[in-house]
N, C-alpha and C positions, 0 to 999 in steps of 0.2 A: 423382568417382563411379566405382564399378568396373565396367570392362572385363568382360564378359561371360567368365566360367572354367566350363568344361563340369565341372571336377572337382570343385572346389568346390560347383557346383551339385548334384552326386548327393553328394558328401558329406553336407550339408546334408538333401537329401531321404531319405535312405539313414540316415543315422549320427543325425541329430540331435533329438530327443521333439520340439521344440516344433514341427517341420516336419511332422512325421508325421500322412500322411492328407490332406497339403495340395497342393492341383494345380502340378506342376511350374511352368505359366507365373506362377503368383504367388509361387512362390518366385524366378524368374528376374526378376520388374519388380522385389521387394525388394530384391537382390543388385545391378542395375543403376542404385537409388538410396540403395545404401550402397558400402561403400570396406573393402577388404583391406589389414591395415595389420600388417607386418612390426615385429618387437622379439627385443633381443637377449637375452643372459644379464644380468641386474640392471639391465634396463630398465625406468621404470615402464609397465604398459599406462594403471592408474588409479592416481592420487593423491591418499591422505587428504586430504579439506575440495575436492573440486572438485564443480562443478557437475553433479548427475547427468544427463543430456542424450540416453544412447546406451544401445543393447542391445547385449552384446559376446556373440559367438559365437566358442568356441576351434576354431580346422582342424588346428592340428598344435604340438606340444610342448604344454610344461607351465607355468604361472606359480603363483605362492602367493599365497595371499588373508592378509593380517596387518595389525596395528597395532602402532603404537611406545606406550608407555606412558609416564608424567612422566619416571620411572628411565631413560629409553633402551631400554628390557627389551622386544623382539621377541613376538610373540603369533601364531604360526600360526591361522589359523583352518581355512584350506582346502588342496587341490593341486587347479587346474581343470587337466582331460585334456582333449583331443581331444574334442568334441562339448557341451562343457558350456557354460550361459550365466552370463554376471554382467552385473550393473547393473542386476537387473530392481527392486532391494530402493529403491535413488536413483529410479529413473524413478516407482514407486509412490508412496515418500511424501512427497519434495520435497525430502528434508532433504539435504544433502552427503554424498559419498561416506563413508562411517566405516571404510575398511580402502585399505590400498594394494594394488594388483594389480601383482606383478613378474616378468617371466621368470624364469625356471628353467634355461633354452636358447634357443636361437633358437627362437621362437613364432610361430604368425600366428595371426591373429581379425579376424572379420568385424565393421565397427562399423558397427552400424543406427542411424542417428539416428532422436530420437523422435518426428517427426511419422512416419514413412515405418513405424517400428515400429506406432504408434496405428493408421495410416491399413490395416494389412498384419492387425495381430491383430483387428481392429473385425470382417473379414469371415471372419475361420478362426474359427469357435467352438472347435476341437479344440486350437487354438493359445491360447485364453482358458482351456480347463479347463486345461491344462499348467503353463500360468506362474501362475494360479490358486493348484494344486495345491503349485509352489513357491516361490515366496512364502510360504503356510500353512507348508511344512516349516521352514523355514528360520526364519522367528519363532515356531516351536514350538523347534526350535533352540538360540534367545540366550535370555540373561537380559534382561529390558526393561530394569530398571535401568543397567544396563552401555551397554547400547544406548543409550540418549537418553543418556549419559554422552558415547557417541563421537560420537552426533551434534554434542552442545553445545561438543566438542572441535571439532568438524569445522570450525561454522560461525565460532567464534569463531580458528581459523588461518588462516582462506581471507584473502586479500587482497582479495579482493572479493566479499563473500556479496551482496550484493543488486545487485549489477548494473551498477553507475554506473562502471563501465572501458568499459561497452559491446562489450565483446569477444565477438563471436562465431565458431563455429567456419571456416566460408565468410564471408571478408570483406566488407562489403558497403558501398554509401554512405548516409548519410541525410540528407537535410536537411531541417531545421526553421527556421518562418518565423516572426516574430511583428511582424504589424503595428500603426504606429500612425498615428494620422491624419494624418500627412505624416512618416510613414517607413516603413523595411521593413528591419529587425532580422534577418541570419540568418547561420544557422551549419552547416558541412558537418563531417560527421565522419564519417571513415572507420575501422570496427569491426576492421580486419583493423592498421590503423599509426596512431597518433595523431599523428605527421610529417604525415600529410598531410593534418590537420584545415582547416578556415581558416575568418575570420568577416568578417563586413563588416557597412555600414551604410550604408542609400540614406536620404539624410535634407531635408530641406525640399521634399520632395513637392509638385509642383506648379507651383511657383516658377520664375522664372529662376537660381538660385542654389542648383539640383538636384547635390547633392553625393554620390559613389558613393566608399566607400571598401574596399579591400578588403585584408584582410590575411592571409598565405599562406607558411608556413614562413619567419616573420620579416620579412618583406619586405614595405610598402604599396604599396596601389596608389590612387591617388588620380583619380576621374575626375569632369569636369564635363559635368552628363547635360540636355538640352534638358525644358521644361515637358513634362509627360507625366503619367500616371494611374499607381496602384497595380499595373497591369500591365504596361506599357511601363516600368517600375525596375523588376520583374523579370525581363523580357524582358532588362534591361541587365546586372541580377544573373548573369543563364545565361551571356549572353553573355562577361562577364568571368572567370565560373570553367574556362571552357572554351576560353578563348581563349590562345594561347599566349605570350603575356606573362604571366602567372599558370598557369596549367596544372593547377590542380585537380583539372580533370574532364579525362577525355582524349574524355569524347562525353558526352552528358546522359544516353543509353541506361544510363548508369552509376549512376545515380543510383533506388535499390532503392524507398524511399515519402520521402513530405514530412509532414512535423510540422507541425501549428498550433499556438499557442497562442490561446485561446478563449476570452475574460474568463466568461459566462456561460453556465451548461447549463443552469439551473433546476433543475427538480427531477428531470426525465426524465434527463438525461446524468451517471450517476454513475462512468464509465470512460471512459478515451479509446476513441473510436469511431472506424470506417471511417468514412469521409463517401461518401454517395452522395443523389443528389436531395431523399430525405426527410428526412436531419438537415438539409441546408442550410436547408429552410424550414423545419425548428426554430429554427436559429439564428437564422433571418431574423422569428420569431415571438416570439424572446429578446430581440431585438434593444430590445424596451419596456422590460425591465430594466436593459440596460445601453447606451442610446442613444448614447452617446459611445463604446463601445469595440465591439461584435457586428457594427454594419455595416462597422466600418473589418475586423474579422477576417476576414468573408466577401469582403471585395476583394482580400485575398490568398488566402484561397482558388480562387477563382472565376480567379484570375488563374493560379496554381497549376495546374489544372484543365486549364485552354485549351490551356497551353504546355507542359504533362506531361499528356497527356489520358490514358495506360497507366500510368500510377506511380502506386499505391495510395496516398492521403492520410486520413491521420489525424488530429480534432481533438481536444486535450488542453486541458483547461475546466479555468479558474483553480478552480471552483467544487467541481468532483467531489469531490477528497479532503476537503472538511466535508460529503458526505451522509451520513456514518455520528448527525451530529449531534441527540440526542436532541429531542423535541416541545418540553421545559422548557425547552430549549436556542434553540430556532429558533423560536418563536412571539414576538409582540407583544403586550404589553396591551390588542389592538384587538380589536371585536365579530370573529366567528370568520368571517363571512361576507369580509371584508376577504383572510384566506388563503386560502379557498374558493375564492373567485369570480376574484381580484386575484393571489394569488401572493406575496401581503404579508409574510413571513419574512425568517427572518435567512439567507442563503446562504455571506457568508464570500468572501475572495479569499485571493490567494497562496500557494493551497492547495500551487504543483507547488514553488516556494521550499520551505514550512513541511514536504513529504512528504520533498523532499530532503537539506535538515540531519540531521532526525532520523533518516534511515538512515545519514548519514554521522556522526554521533554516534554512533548502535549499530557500526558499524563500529570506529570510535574506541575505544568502551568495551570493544569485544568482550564484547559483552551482544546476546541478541535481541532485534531491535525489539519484537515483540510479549507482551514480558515488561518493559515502560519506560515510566514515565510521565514526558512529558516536557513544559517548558513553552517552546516557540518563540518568540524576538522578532525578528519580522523589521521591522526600523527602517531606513528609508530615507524618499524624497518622499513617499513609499505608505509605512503601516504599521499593522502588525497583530500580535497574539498570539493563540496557540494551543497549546488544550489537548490533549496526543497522548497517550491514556492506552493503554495494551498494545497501539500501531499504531492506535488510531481518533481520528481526531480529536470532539474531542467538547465543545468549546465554543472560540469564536472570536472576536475583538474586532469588525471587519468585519459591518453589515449585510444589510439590501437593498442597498445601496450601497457603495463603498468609503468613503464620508464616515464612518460610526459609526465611534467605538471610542477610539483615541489620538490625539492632535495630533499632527498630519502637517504639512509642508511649508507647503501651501497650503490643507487642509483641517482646518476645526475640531473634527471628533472627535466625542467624546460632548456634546450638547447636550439642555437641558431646552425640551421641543419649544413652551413659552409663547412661548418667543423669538421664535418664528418668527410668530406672532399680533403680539405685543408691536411687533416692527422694521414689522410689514406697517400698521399701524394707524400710529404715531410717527414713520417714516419714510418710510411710501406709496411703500412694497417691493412691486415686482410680483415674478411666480412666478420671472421668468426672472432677478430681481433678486436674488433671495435663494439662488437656486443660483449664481450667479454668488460672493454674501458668503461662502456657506458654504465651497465649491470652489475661491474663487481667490485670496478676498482675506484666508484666516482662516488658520490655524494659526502655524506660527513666522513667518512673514512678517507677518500679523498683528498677532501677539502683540509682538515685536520690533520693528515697523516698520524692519528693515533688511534682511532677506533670508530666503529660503525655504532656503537651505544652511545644515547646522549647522553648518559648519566656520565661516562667516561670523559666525554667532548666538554660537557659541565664542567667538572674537576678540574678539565688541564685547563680551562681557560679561568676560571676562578683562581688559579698557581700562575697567572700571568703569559700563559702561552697563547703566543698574538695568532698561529693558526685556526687551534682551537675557537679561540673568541671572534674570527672571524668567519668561520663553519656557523656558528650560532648564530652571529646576527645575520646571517645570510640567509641559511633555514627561515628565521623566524621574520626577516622583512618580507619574502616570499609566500610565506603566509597571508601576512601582514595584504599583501598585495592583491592576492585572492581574497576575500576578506571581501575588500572595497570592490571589485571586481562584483562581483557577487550581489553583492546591494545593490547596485546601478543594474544591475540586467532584471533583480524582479523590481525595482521602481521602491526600494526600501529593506525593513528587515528586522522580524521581531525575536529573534533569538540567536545566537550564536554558541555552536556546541564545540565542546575540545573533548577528545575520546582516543581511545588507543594508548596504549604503553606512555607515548612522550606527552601523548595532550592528558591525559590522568593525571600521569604522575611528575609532569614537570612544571613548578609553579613560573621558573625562569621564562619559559620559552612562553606562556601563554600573557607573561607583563608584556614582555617583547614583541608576541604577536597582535596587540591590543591597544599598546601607546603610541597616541595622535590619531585616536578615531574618534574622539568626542564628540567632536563636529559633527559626528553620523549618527551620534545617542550612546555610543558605546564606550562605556568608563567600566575599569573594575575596581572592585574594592582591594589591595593589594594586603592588610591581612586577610581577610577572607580567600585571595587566594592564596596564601601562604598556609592556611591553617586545613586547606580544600584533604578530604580521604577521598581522591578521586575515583581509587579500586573500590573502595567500599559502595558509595551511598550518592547519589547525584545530588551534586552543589551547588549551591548558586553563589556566585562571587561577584556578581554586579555591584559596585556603588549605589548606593541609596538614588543617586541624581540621576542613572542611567536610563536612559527611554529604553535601550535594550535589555533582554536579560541574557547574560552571560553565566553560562551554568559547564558546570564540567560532570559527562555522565558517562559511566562504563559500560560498555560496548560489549555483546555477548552474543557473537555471529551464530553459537549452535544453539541454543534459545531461540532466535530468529527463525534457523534454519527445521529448528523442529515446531513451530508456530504454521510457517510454512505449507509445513508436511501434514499437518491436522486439517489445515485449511481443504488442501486439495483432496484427503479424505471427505473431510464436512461435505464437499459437491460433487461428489462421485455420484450422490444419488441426482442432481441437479444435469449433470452430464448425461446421466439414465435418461432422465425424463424427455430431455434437448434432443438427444438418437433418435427416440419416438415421435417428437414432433418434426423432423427435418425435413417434411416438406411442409407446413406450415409458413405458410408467406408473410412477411414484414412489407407493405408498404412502403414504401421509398420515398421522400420530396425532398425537393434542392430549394434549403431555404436560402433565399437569395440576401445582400443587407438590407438591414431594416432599421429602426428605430422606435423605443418606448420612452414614451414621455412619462413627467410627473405633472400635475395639476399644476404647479407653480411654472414648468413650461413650456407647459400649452397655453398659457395665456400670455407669457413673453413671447412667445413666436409668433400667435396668432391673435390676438388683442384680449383684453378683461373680457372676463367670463366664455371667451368659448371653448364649444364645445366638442371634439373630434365627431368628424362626418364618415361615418357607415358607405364605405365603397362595396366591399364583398365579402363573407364569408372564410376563416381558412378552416383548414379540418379538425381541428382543435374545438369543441364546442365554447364558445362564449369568445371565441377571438376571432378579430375580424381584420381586415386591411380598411385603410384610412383614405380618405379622399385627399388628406393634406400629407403635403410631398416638403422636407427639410433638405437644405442644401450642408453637403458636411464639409468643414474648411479646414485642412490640417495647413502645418510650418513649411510644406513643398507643393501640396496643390492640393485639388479639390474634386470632392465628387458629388455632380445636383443630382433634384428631383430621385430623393431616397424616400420610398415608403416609410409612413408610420403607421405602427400597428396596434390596434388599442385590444384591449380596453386599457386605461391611463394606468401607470405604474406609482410605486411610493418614490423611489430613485430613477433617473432617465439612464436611457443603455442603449448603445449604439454599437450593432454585431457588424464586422465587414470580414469580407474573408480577407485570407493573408496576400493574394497579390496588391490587392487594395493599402496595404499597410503603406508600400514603398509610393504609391500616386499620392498618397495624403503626407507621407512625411514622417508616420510616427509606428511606434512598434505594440503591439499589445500584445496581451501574454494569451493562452489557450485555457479558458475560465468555463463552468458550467455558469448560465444565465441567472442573474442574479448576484453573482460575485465579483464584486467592481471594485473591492479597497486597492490600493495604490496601482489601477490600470492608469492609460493616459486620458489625456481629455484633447477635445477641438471643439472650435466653432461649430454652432450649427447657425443657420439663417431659416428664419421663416418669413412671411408676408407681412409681418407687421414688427420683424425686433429681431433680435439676434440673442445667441445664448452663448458665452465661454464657459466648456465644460471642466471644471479640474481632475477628473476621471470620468469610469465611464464607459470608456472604447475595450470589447474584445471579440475575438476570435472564436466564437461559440464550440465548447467542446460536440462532438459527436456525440449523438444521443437517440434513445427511442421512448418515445411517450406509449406508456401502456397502462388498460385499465386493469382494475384487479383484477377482474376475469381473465384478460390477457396474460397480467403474471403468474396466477395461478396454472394456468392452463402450461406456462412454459415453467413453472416452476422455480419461476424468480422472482425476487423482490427489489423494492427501491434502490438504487445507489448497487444494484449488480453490477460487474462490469462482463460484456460478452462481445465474442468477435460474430460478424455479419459477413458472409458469404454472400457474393454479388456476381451472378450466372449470366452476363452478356458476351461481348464479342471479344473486351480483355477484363476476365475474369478476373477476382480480388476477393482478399478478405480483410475488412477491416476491423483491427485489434483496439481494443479500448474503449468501446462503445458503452457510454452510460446507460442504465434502464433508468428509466422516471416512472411513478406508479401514482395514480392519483385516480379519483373516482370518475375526474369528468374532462381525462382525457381518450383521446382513440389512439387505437393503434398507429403507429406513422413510425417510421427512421427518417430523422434530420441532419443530411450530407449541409454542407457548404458548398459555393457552387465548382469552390477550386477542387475540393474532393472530386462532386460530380463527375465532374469536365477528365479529374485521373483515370475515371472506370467507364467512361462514356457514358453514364449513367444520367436520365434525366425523368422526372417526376411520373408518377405513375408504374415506375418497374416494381420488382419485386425484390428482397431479400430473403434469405434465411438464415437462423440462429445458429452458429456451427459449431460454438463451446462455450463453457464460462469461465472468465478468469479469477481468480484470487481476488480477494482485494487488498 
């Protein structure tokens, strides 16, 4: 941090717009928790595709603001002087840097990280209309096109766009714990050198035959630990990372927050959360969903806790990443009182595995996650598929329970629930007896009668054992079955991932899970996967001819889970700033369906060359409702006279909410506006022609339009996601709400009208910002 400079400091107050008007001592606590950082001639300050993170303020010489283009060909855009800022355009909207910043001469600039910048402009209004102000000049400025050009350059060169290096700028430790009912699984990593990461394993809990294993820049440590509880093996844990035979930790003071992993959230925990008294007795109320694994995670909490009583802990729920998952998706064919009352749905596991591949597939593809539909196989003792259609997951093999879905290990997967009548009646099955058949004694080990390992099940059926070989192809038609499953619910599919233990390392089961999908684009190359290091290094094994890509990537849930846990650090100051605004009102409107046309058809609906007619106004500056009304025609029926709302779009897009799905006939998926690749299409009819759409149709995700000022003021940027607190007669909060940030929109939150219609909410009320989630 920097050393208090008197000169600096009147520079700043004196020379610089954004300071201007601002009391000396607040400019003096910003400057004493930011950093003066010297560069030379052809130094970078900023480098195309980095993480945007900091406010840069220039003190003295000059740098150039440019990008490189495919040719190699240089592109000036700017010369920042003495007093000018950058980064404010990255800190705004999330996206990676899209130009390099490099001396000119020997330069200095002042670099504001972005909590201390948020936490600094939150209380200078004059400092909010400034950067405000530029921001607006500056995307009056670019061409957008160009723009999202450099961004999609940016994120697709960075080496690490989403985060899983863990690097952050001040190094720091974390550890993440994940216990099991006589063990304790954990791992340290340090964000500043991955040398001095290390993992271990306290394993037969309880026992006299209490095994501590630690491993630390190559070297084990093996210790034999006396009978003891969930807390006395991590008292042993601390005590080995910090002891000087291993040397991990040089004090435990060192050790920044701890990570959980937390088989279930329910339905409340859909982000990893700080833990403090009141989640715990969430978890510990969870605890009836997942009675084998919630009370064993809270004893390492709790254990956590005691012997780090000042290290902020965060638990990260197997569960979170499938809440995006649709009602059609997550309901049972049981009377409805059963999820009311009971909590009776599908919830889904191995969500932090399933979240982690498919960023490191998007990474891999140098594609955005949130432009990927993707289908996850995570295959191990546990397993499960999932559907990840543009970043949400949005159907999942996995339960209430981890039994539904694929034949597992030890578990029999999907079953026709007669059975369970059928064995209790035939075989005079008690409750405890049948969770016992389902959980211990059924899938490949079942099935097989030789072993719960595939590699084992492999062997004996490669030796001609016709159980064996029919364990395997059963497993993997099952797969095979989800798979297709999976592409018909997002309307296609451009990756398909194998992770876990059996999808790594077994090249058999993923031929097996893969032959007879051609039809769907999906071929592998079968030496490429015979030759696949699926522990090591992500693969890709597709056939040359494949429209999909078929890649095999290892899965690294405490990586995730400490990715996580930084996250929800990073907005702690973001959460600050949201306290302070909570009464701060959001605007509410019920936007009703609608319709945007393209130039090409607005003149097939309504004849050559016209023009859309200006009826009124909506709150959005430059958008208006249309005089001309489309009639929309789906495969079951039809809904007239639908507003169109100009100004004219490049692609047409048709929002209805979801009761409307079932009167029209067709199912669209839940898309931010603008994202229409493999939605459905319908007819539209206008007064002079008709229009068959082949996409097109969605479900507009929840969203609030804000201008910088508005995000600055709340301390968010584009593409945030926050929950909205809605105070009428039945109160709510809705989780998942997009921010949008743009110069030339106004404040507003955009319900749908079926949302509306859940909180009796109707245009004109109010909201407020009540947290921010992860992203």
């Amino acid at each position: 941090m920097l050393k208090m400079d008197t000169d600096v400091l009147h520079f700043l107050r004196d020379f610089v717009g954004l300071f201007k008007g601002v009391q000396e001592e607040k400019i003096a606590d910003l400057l004493t928790r930011s950093r003066l950082a010297s560069f030379e001639a052809n130094e970078a300050i900023v480098e195309f595709g980095e993480e945007g993170n900091f406010l840069g303020v220039m003190i003295d010489g000059e740098a150039e603001v440019s990008y490189g283009d495919d040719s190699g060909q240089r592109h000036r855009l700017a010369v920042l002087k003495p007093g000018d800022v950058f980064g404010e355009m990255s800190l705004m909207t999330g996206d990676r840097t899209t130009a390099d910043v490099i001396g000119l001469a020997h330069c200095r600039a002042v670099i504001v990280p972005q909590d201390v910048f948020s936490s600094f402009v939150v209380s200078a209004p004059a400092a909010i209309r400034y950067v405000s102000k530029l921001i607006a000049d500056r995307a009056k400025g670019s061409a957008d096109p160009q723009d999202r050009t450099l961004a999609r350059a940016a994120l697709s060169r960075s080496e690490d766009p989403y985060g899983l290096s863990l690097h952050t700028e001040v190094p720091m430790t974390l550890l993440v714990i994940n216990c099991g009912s006589s063990s304790l699984k954990y791992n340290l990593f340090n964000t500043g050198d991955e040398a001095f990461n290390a993992r271990g394993l306290v394993e037969r809990i309880g026992s006299d035959r209490t095994l501590h294993t630690c491993t630390f820049k190559g070297s084990e440590t093996v210790h034999v630990l006396p009978p003891g509880t969930h807390e006395e093996a991590f008292r042993a844990v601390l005590q080995t990372l910090a002891s000087p035979e291993v040397g991990a930790l040089r004090d435990l003071k060192d050790i920044a927050a701890v990570g959980h992993r937390v088989v279930h959230g329910g339905e409340r925990f859909s982000t990893p959360t700080l833990i403090d008294e009141d989640v715990i007795a969430e978890i510990e109320r969870l605890g009836q969903l997942a009675p084998l694994h919630n009370p064993i995670n809270l004893a390492g909490i709790r254990a956590a806790r005691q012997l780090l009583p000042l290290v902020p802990q965060v638990a990260v729920f197997d569960t979170a990443f499938h809440h995006t998952l649709p009602p059609y998706a997550y309901l049972y064919g049981l009377p409805m009182e059963y999820y009311e009352n009971k909590g009776v749905r599908r919830y889904g596991f191995h969500g932090m595995s399933h979240f982690y591949v498919a960023l490191k597939a998007a990474q891999f593809l140098r594609r955005p996650f949130n432009e990927l539909e993707i289908v996850s196989c995570h295959l191990g003792n546990g397993a499960s598929l999932c559907a990840i259609d543009h970043g949400r997951s949005v159907d999942t093999s996995m339960g209430m329970t981890p039994t539904e879905g694929l034949i597992m290990g030890t578990r029999c997967g999907d079953l026709d629930p007669g059975v369970f009548t059928f064995l209790a009646r035939s075989e005079d099955l008690s409750v405890e007896g049948m969770e016992r058949l389902i959980n211990k004694e059924s899938g490949l080990l079942g099935m097989s009668g030789i072993s719960n390992d595939m590699r084992e099940v492999e062997a004996a059926a490669d030796a001609g054992n016709t159980h064996a070989l029919l364990a395997l192809k059963t497993f993997s038609y099952r797969i095979k079955k989800y798979i297709g499953a999976y592409c018909a619910a997002m309307h296609g599919v451009d990756a398909v991932i194998f992770t876990g233990g059996i999808g790594q390392g077994s090249a058999g089961v993923r031929s097996l899970a893969c032959q007879g999908l051609a039809f769907m684009g999906i071929v592998i190359d079968e030496e490429k996967n015979r030759q696949a290091k699926g522990f090591l290094q992500v693969c890709d094994i597709s056939a040359e001819d494949s429209a999909v890509r078929v890649l095999v990537v290892p899965t690294d849930e405490e990586r995730m889970i400490a990715r996580e846990t930084l996250r929800v650090l990073d907005l702690r100051y973001v959460s600050e700033i949201i306290a302070q605004q909570k009464q701060l009102p959001v605007p509410i409107e019920i936007s009703a369906h609608h319709v945007h046309l393209s130039r090409e058809h607005v003149e097939a609906l309504f004849g050559p060359g016209h023009q859309l007619t200006h009826h009124s106004d909506l709150s959005q500056p430059g958008q208006f409702a249309c005089k001309e009304m489309v009639n929309l025609v789906g495969p079951k029926g039809r809904v007239d006279r639908v507003r169109v709302l100009g100004p004219e779009r490049k692609a047409t897009q048709v929002e209805i909410a979801m009761t409307e799905q079932f009167k029209l006939g067709v199912s669209p998926p839940v898309r931010e506006s603008g994202d229409i690749e493999n939605t459905p299409g319908l007819t539209l009819e206008g007064t002079a022609g008709s229009v068959v759409l082949d996409k097109g149709v969605i479900c507009a995700h929840r969203h609030i339009h804000m201008s910088p000022e508005d995000a600055l003021r709340f301390g968010l940027k584009d593409r945030n996601r926050v929950r909205i607190r809605v105070e009428t007669g039945r109160d709510l909060i809705f989780g998942d709400v997009v921010v949008r940030v743009s110069p030339s929109f106004k404040l507003a939150m955009h319900l749908d009208t079926d949302e509306g219609n859940a909180a009796s909410i109707t245009t004109g009320m109010v909201g407020f910002v009540d947290g921010i989630q992860p992203d």
